[in-house]
N, C-alpha and C positions, 0 to 999 in steps of 0.2 A: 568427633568432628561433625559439623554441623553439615546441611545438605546446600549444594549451593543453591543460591535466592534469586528470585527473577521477580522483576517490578512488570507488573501489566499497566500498559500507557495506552487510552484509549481519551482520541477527543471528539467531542459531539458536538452540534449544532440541529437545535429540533426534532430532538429522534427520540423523546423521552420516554416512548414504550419499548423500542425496540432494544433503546439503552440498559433499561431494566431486564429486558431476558435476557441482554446477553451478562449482566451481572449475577441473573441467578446461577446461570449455567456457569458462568467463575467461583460463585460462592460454593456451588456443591461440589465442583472440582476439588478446591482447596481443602476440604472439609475431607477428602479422604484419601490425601498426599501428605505426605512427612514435612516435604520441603517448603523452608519459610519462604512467605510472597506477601507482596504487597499491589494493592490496585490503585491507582492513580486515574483521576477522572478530570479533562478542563474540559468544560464547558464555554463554546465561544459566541458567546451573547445571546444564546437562544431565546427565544418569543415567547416558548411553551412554561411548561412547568418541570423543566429538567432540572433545573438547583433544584427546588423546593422540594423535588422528586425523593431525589440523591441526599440531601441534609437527613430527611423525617424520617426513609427507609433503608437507606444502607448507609449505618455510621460508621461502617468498617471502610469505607473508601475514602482516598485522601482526595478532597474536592478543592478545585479551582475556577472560580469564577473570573470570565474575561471580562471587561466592556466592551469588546470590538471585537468582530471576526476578524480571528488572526489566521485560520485557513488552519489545513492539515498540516502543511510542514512548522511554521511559526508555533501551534500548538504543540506540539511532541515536542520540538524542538526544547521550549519552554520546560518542560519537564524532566527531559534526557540531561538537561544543563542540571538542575536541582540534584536528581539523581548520583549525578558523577561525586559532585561535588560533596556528600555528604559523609558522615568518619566510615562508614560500613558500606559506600557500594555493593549494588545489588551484582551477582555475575553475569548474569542476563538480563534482559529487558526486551520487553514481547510490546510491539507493536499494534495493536486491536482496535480494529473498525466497531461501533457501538452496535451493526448489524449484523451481529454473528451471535452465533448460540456455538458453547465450546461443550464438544461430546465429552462423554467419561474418558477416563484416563490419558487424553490428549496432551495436556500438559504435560507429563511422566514421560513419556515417549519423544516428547521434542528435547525437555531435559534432556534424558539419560543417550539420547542420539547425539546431542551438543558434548556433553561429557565423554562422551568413548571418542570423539573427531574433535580432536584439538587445534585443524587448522580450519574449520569451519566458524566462519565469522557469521553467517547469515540463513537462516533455514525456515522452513515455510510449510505448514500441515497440507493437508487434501480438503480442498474446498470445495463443498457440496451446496447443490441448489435445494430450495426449498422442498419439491419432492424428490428429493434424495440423488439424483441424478450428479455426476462430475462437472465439477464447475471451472472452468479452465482457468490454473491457476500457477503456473511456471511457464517462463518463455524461455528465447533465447534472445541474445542484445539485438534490437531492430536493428535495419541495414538498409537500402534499397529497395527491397519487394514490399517489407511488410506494411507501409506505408500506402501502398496500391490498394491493399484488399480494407485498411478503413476510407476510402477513396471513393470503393466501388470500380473500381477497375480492373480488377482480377476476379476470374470464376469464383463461384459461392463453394462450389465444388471442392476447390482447394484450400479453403479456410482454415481447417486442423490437420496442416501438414506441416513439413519443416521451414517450406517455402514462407509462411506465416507464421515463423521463429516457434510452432508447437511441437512440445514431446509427444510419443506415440500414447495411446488411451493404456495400451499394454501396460507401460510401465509403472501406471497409478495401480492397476487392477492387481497386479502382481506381488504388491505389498513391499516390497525392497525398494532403501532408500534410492536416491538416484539425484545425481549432480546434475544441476540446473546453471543459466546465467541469472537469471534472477528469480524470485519468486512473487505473488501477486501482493501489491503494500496491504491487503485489509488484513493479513496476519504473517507477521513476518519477527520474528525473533530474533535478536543481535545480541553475539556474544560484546559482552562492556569493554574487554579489551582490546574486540578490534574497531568500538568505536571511540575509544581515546586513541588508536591510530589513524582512526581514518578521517575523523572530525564525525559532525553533527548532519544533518540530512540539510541538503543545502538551501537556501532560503532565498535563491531566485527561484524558485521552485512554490509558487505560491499551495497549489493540489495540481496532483498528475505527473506523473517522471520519476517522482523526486525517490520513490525504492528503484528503479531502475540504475540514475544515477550514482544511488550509495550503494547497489549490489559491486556496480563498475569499476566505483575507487574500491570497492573492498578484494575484487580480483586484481588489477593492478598494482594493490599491496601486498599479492599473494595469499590472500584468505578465499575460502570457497563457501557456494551456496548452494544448497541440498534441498531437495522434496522429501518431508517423510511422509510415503502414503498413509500407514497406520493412524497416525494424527490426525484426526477428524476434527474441522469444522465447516459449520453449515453457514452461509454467505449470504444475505438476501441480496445485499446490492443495490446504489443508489438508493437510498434512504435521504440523505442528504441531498445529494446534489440533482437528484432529478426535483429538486425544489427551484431551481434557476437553469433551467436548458441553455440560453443561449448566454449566460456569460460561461458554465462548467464547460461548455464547446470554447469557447474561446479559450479559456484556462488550458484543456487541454495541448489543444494545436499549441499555445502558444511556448507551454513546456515543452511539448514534443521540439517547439524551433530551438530551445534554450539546452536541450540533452543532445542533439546533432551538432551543433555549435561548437559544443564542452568536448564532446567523445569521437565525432568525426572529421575526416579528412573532407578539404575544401569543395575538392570534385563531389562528393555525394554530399554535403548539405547542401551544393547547388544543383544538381539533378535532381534531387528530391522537394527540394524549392522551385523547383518549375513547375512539376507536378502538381503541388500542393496550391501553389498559385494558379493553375488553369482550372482546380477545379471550385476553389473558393471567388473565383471571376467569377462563375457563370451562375453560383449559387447567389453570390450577390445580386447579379442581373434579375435573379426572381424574387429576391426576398420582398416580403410584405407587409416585416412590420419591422418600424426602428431599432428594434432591441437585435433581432437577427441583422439585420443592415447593419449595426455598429461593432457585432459580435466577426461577422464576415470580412469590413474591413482589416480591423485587429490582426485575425488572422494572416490576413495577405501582405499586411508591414510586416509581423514577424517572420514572415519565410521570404523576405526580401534581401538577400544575400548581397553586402557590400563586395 
């Protein structure tokens, strides 16, 4: 009986070094696993030399060229669709930001964790910063508070508490897996059957929210989402998108208005819509250059609650 197959789906724009490590670190993984896998790579219109990259040097990866930036959700999307549909679906299919480097046997361990939890739709490794430190990378669904502390309105003090939907440091350090609401999108792995129940990752959702979102509907349908600490990958972070600060600030905010909308009750998208609008006013009131002035409006329509 063969081992079940997991398709690695990773989409880039501009990152064509960082894309390359993290393909080594896939390649040497696979190189000393049993279990068949396949990597999957769209490229969404980058500038650099990422095709050219990906064609010359790793022919083992199934390459997608965009002409347009389709965003993070549009690109996965794109591929998760091909995926479903083909005579031999994969069982799993791993989610991967091009700025990650994947430790030795990290894969095996998310596997065979998926494998023994058969209601686990969604699961997520231990994401480390560049010198090795914990990289916060499971929340629990925002609410009220946690929206204050990226506001700036709540102590810095409190940052990694529960108050700011975090799990304790304990239970990464500890090694045992541990049930999460969701886990962080740059590596998150979904079993294929709960995304032929849940749908695809939703596409008002251009970047930002949108694993939050699909963690939600996948509780909702009763599947669960896990940390395995064991599972080690390293995060650099913002590779992409610190390439455009003030439209990925507008993307943000404006996902975050599109996930409160979807998942909450009307009293807190409009509490948290006041909030969100008092402080993007006064941000406006300074701004100093068009591009933040049009990013800051944006934001203040989106949290504008009919």
């Amino acid at each position: 009986m063969n081992a079940p197959s997991l398709a690695v789906v990773i989409v880039s724009w501009n990152v064509a070094e960082p894309l390359s490590r993290c393909l080594d670190s896939l390649h040497a993984e696979s190189a000393g696993t049993s279990r068949r896998s396949s990597v999957w790579v769209l490229d969404n219109d980058s500038g650099d030399d990422t095709f050219e990259r990906l064609r010359n040097d790793y022919p083992w990866v199934h390459l997608i060229q965009s002409d347009e930036n389709l965003g993070f959700v549009a690109g996965n999307n794109r591929i998760i669709h091909r995926l479903l549909e083909v005579e031999s679906p994969p069982d799993y299919i791993w989610l991967l930001n091009p700025d990650t480097i994947v430790h030795p046997h990290a894969v095996e361990q998310l596997l065979a964790f998926m494998d023994s939890h058969p209601r686990a739709g969604l699961v997520g490794p231990k994401l480390l910063n560049t010198d090795g430190t914990l990289q916060t990378c499971a929340f629990r669904f925002p609410g009220v508070i946690q929206p204050l502390f990226d506001l700036h309105l709540m102590p810095e003090r409190l940052y990694h508490t529960r108050l700011n939907g975090r799990y304790p440091r304990s239970w990464f350090d500890q090694g045992d897996p541990f049930q999460i609401d969701h886990p962080l999108g740059a590596a998150m792995l979904a079993r294929t059957q709960t995304i032929r129940e849940v749908g695809l990752l939703d596409p008002d959702f251009f970047m930002y929210c949108e694993e939050i979102d699909w963690a939600w509907r996948m509780r909702d349908a009763g599947w669960q989402a896990w940390l395995v600490p064991e599972a080690e990958v390293t995060h650099i972070g913002g590779a992409s998108t610190d390439q455009a600060r003030p439209k990925t600030t507008r993307y943000l905010w404006q996902s975050r208005a599109t996930l409160y909308a979807k998942h909450h009750k009307r009293w807190v998208r409009w509490l948290v819509g006041q909030m969100v609008r008092y402080v993007f006013k006064a941000r406006l009131a300074k701004a100093d250059t068009p591009a933040w002035r049009e990013a800051y409006k944006s934001i203040i329509s989106a949290w504008s609650w009919q």
